[in-house]
N, C-alpha and C positions, 0 to 999 in steps of 0.2 A: 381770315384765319391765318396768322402766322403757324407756319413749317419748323420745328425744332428738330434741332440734331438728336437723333435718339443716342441714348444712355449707353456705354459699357454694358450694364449687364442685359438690356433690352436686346442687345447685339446677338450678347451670348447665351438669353432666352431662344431668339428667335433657331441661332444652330441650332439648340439641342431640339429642339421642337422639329426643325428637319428634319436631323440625324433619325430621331423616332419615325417620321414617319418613312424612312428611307428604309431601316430596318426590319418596321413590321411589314411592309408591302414587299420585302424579297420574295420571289418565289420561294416556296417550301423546299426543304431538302426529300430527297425519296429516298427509303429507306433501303438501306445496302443490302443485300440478296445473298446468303449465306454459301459457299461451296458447294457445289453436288456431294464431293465425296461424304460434309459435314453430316448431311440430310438423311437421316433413316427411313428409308424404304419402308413405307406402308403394303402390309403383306395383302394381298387379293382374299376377300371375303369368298367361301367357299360354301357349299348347300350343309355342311352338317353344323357353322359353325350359325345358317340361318333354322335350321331343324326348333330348337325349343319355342319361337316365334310364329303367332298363326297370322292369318291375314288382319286383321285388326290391328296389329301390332307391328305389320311390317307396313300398311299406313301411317300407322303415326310416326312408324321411322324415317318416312321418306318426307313426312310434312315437317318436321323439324324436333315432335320430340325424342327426348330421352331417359330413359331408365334407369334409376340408382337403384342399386341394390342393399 
């Protein structure tokens, strides 16, 4: 089997075919963490604001679901 010189564009196939996989295998970016002062302080749930809730209700709270009104 004779060996030929590969192509111009085979050349500049073969880059871009790197360059992709160079790009998609970067590590991800982590996503930038917003200022404290930005962050509104979630107020501490309090007994009367759990009062209309009986025990069945404050299970399915803690299991994940939730209530539309």
């Amino acid at each position: 089997m004779i060996r030929k010189q590969p192509t111009r564009t085979a050349s500049v196939r073969t880059a871009r075919r790197r360059k992709a996989i160079r790009t998609t295998l970067r590590p991800a970016v982590a996503p930038k963490r917003s200022h404290p002062e930005d962050e509104i302080p979630i107020p501490p749930v309090t007994a009367d604001d759990l009062e209309p809730f009986d025990v069945d209700d404050l299970r399915a709270l803690k299991s994940g679901w939730t209530f539309v009104e």
